[in-house]
N, C-alpha and C positions, 0 to 999 in steps of 0.2 A: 428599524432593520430587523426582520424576523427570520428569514434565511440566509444558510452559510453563502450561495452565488449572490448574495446581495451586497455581503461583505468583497467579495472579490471583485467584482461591479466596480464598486468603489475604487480601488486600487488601483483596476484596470483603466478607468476615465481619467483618473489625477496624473497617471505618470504613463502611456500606452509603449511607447516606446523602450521603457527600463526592464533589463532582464529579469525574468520573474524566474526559471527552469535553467541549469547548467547540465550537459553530460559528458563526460569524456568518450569520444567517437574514434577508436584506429590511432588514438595517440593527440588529438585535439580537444579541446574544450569546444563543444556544440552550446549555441545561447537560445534561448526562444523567449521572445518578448511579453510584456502582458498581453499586448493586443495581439500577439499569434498565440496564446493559452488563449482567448476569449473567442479569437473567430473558429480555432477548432474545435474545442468543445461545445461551440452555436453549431457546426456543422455535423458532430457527432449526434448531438440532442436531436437534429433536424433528421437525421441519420435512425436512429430510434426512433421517433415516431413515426418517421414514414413506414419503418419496417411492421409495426405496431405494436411497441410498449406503451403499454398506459400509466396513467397515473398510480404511483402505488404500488405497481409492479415489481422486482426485483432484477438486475443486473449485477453480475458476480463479477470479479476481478480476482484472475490466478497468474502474479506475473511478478517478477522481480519491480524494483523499486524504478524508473524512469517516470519520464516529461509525460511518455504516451499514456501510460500509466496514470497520473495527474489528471491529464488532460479527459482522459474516458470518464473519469468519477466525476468532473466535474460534467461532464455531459450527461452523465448519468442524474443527477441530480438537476442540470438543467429543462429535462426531460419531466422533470417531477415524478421521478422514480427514487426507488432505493438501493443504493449501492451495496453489495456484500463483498466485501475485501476477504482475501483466502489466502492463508499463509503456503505460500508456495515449497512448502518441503513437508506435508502433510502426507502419511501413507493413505495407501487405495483405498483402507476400510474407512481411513473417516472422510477424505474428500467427499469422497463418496454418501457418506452422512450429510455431510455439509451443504452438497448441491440438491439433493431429496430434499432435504429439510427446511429450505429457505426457497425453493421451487420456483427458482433463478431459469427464467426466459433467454437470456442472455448471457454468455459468461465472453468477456476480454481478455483473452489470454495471450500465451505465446507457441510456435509452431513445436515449440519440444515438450510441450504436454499434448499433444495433440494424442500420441500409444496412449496415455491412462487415462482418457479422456475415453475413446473405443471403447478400452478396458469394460468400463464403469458403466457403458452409453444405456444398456438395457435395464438396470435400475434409473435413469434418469427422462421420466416422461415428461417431465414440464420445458428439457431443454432442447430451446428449437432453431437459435444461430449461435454460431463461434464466430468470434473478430478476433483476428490476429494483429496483436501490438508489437513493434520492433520487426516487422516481417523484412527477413532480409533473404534473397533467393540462395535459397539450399546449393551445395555443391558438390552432395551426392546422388543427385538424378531426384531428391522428392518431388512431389508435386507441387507445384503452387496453389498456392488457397484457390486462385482463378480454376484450375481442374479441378481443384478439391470439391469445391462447391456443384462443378458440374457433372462429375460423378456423383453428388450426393443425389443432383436431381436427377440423372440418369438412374438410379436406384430408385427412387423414389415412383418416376411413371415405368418404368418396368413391371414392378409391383404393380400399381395399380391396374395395370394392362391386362397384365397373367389374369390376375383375377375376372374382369371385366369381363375379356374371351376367355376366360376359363383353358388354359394353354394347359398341356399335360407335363406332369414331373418333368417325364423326356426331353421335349422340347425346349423346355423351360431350360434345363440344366447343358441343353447344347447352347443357348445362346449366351448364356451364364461366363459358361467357358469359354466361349471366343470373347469375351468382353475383359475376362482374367487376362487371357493369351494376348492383347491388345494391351494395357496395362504391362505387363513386363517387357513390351517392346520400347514402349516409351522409358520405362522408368526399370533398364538392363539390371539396375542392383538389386533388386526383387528376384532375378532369378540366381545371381552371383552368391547372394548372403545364404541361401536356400532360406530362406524364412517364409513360409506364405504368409505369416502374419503381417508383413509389410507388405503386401496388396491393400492398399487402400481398398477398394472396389469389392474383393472378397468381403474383406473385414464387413463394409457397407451392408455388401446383401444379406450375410449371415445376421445383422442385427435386423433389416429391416423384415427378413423370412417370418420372424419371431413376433410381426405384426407393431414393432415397437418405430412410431416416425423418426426421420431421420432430420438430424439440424441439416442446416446449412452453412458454409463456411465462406468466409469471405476476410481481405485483408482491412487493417484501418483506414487507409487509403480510400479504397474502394467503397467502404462503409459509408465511407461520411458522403454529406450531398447540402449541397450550396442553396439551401432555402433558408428561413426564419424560423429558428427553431419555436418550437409549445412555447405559449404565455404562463410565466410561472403563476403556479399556483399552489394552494396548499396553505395552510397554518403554521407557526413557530414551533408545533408543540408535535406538529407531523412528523413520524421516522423518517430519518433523513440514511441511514446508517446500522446495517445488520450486524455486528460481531462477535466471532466466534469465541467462548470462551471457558476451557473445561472448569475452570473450581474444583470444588471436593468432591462436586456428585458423578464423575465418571464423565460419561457422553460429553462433548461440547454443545452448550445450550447457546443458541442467537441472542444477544441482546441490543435490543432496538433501542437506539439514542435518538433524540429530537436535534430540530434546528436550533431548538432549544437550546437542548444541554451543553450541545458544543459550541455554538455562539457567547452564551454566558461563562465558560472556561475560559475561551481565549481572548476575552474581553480582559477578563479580569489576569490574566498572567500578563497581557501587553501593558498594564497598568502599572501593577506591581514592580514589573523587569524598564519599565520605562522606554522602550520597545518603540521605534521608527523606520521608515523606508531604506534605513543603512543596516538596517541585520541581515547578516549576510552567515547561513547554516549550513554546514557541510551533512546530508543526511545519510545514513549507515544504518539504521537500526530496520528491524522489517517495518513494511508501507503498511502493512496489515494490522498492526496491533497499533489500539488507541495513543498510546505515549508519543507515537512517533510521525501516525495520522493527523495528531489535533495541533502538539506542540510543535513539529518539524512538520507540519507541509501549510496546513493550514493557519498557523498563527503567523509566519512569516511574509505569505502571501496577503492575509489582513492587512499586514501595517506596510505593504510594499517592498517587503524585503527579497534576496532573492535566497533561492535555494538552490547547491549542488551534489550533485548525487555522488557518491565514492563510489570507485569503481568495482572494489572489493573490501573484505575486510583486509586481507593480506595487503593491501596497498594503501589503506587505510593510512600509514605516516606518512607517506608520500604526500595523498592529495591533500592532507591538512596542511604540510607545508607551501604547495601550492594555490589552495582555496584560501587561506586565514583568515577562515570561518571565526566571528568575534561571540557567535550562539555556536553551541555544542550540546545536542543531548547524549546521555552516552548512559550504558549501566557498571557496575561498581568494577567489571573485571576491566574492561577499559581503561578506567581511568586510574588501576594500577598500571595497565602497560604504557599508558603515556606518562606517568611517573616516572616508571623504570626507565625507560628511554631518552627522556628529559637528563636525568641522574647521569647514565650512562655518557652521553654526549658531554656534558659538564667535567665528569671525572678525565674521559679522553684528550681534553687541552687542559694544558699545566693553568697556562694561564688562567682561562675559566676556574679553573676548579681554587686556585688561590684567591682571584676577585670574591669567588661566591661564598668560601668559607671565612674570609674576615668580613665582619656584619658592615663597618662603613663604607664598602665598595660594592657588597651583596646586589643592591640595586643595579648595578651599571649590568649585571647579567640577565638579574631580571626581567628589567627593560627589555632587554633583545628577545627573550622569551615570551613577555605580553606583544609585543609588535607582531612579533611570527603571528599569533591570534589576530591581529586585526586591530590592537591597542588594548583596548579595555575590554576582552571576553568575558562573555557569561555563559558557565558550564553549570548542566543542570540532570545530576544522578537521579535517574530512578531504578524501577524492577525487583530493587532487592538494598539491603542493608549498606550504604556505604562506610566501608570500615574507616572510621574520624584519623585515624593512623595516615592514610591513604588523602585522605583531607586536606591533615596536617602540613604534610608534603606538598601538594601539589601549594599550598598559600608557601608554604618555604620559597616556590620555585616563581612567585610572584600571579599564580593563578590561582581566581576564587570558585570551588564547585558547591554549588549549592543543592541540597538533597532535597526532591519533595517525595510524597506518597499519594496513591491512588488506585484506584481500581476500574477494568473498563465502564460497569456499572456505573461509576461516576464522573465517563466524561473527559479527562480520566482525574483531576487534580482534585486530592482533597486539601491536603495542605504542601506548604512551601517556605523554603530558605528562601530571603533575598536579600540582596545585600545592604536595605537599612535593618534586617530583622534576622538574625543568622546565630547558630551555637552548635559549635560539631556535636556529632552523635546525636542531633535529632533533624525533623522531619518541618520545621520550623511553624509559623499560624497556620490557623483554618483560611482556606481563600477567604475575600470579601462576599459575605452571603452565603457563607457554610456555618452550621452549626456540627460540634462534633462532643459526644463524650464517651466514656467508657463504661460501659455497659455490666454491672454487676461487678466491680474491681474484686479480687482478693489481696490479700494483706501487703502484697507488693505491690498494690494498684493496678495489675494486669488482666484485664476482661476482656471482651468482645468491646471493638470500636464501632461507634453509632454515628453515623454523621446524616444530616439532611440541609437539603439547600436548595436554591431554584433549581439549580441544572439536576435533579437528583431524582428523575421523574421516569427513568428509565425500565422497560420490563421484557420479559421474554418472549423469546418467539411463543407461541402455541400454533403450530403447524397439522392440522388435520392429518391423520396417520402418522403421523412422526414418533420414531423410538427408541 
């Protein structure tokens, strides 16, 4: 097995029918099975190459955490391309970097980035369709992706026309403007908000004036298309995955993971955590950064597990008591607030709060507290220091979190708590097949950490022009 869709393959043939995707929809729990993640992202990939991404090419993803979401990466990747996930609360200047610099053909996004998207269009030449994920019809007069698209191409041969006959300014700018004045009949709140700048069509011509191609836009829906997607191809050792990630040196630099790297990760953490078709994760953390990429979407789905998506962070306790998610990734300020919460709920019934402070009945609370997880949850800190305090607590309240460390560069895990091998206030072994020491220690033993290991093979974009 050398690529991640080969892992999921897997999953998807042994059990097709078991929920792999939860979201909460208008107040319900939405499910999508292995086998509808597998036929859409066959139709997505089928989708892509008819459009004409090739192999090795790149597809961006700017969208909150969802199925659709999922679903595109992995067509992306089925496609034998590479996926660049984009943290969706990035300001102008550096999306903007982001999409230049990884010279992303394709980006999946959603209809409310669509303004900085325009914004940004004329520094971005390589980008030449938008797919909208989640497209649900607007109900303040926008256009649907369907017009969108066809004013992009209405733009598109206009230009080319003027030019061809050589049409004069004049003319040019009368037919301009009955095309604006037709747009604000359809779409009345362009003239209500007074904003020209929501003229779609405006917006359009002014980039395309500037000689700069215009993408196309179109919904996921519409995108996909009912063929046999590309025969995979490619090597283990092939970028599979671009991500963004600023370090010390300023700019966010790309670094490219293999099938490699992250295949060997989440081998080794399903190993470790002992990890089957019954982990069941409630995901919250951004879809964009590796922690949350490797260990909450893709390790879950490896071993058939499912995954559901919180609806927010502000509802966050709600759905864990509705999900009880028995895997939990979370970072350290979380899992004070599920402390404090836990604490608080306990202190507010007499009762509880008497069971839980004499130690021989402690458990009868407990219990009810691991149950709400699922029984026997496994909670696992990263991002940042978890304070042992915080640790401490949460084992009082009969739940164990275990802290690991790592960096995107590696994939991401270097080392990890689990629960044969665990000691608060640290970061527990090196995974299986990492080596790691400290590099020049001083007298406290504190230096730079060195780690190398199979998955550890990871390097940076070098983007032609990039700055």
């Amino acid at each position: 097995m050398s690529l991640i869709i080969e892992m999921l393959q897997e999953s998807c043939h042994k059990q097709p029918k078991k929920t792999a995707l939860r979201q909460k929809v208008s107040g319900r729990w939405s499910e999508y099975s292995y086998e509808q993640i597998w036929q859409t992202s066959d139709h997505i990939a089928a989708g892509l190459s008819e459009w004409g991404l090739k192999a090795g090419e790149r597809a961006a993803l700017l969208a909150p955490s969802s199925p659709d979401w999922v679903m595109a990466y992995f067509g992306v990747l089925k496609n034998n391309a590479i996926a660049v996930p984009i943290d969706k609360d990035l300001k102008q200047a550096e999306l903007r970097h982001i999409l230049k610099d990884c010279g992303a053909r394709v980006l999946f996004t959603e209809h409310a980035f669509l303004e900085i998207i325009l914004d940004i269009a004329e520094s971005l030449p390589s980008l030449e369709k938008i797919v909208f994920l989640n497209y649900v019809p607007a109900q303040d007069g926008s256009l649907s992706p369907r017009a969108e698209n066809a004013l992009s191409s209405l733009v598109n041969e206009w230009h080319l026309l003027s030019h061809q006959y050589q049409i004069s300014k004049a003319d040019a700018e009368k037919f301009e403007n009955l095309a604006k004045g037709f747009q604000r009949l359809i779409v009345p709140e362009t003239v209500k908000s007074g904003e020209e700048k929501k003229n779609f069509f405006s917006r359009l011509l002014n980039i395309r004036n500037k000689e700069i191609p215009l993408f196309s836009v179109e919904s996921l829906t519409d995108f996909q298309k009912t063929l046999p997607p590309p025969l995979l191809q490619g090597e283990s050792y092939d970028p599979a995955v671009i991500l963004y990630t600023s370090g010390t040196t300023g700019r966010s630099k790309g670094a490219m993971l293999s099938h490699a790297n992250i295949i060997s990760n989440v081998r080794a953490a399903a190993d470790l955590f002992e990890l089957d078709a019954s982990m069941h994760t409630l995901s919250f953390l951004p879809i964009n950064h590796v922690f949350e990429l490797v260990a909450g979407i893709i390790l879950p789905l490896s071993v058939g597990g499912t995954v559901s998506f919180a609806e927010s962070l502000r509802k966050l306790g709600d759905n864990l008591g509705e999900v009880k998610p028995n895997f939990l990734l979370g970072v350290p300020a979380v899992f004070r607030l599920l402390a404090d919460r836990m604490s608080r709920k306990i202190e507010s019934q007499k009762l509880s709060q008497a069971l839980f402070n004499f130690a021989p009945t402690r458990s009868i609370v407990t219990k009810k507290i691991r149950a709400a997880f699922g029984g026997n949850p496994v909670f696992i800190s990263g991002g940042a220091a978890l304070d042992p305090v915080i640790a401490s607590r949460l084992m009082d309240l009969g739940l164990n979190v275990y802290q690991g460390y790592g960096i995107t560069e590696t994939s991401p895990v270097i080392a990890v708590e689990t629960p044969k091998v665990n000691r608060l206030g640290t970061v527990g072994r090196p995974m299986p097949g990492v080596e790691v020491k400290i590099h020049e220690p001083n007298a406290e033993g504190v230096g730079e950490i060195w780690a190398k290991g199979a998955e550890y093979n990871a390097r940076l974009l070098q983007q032609p022009g990039s700055h």
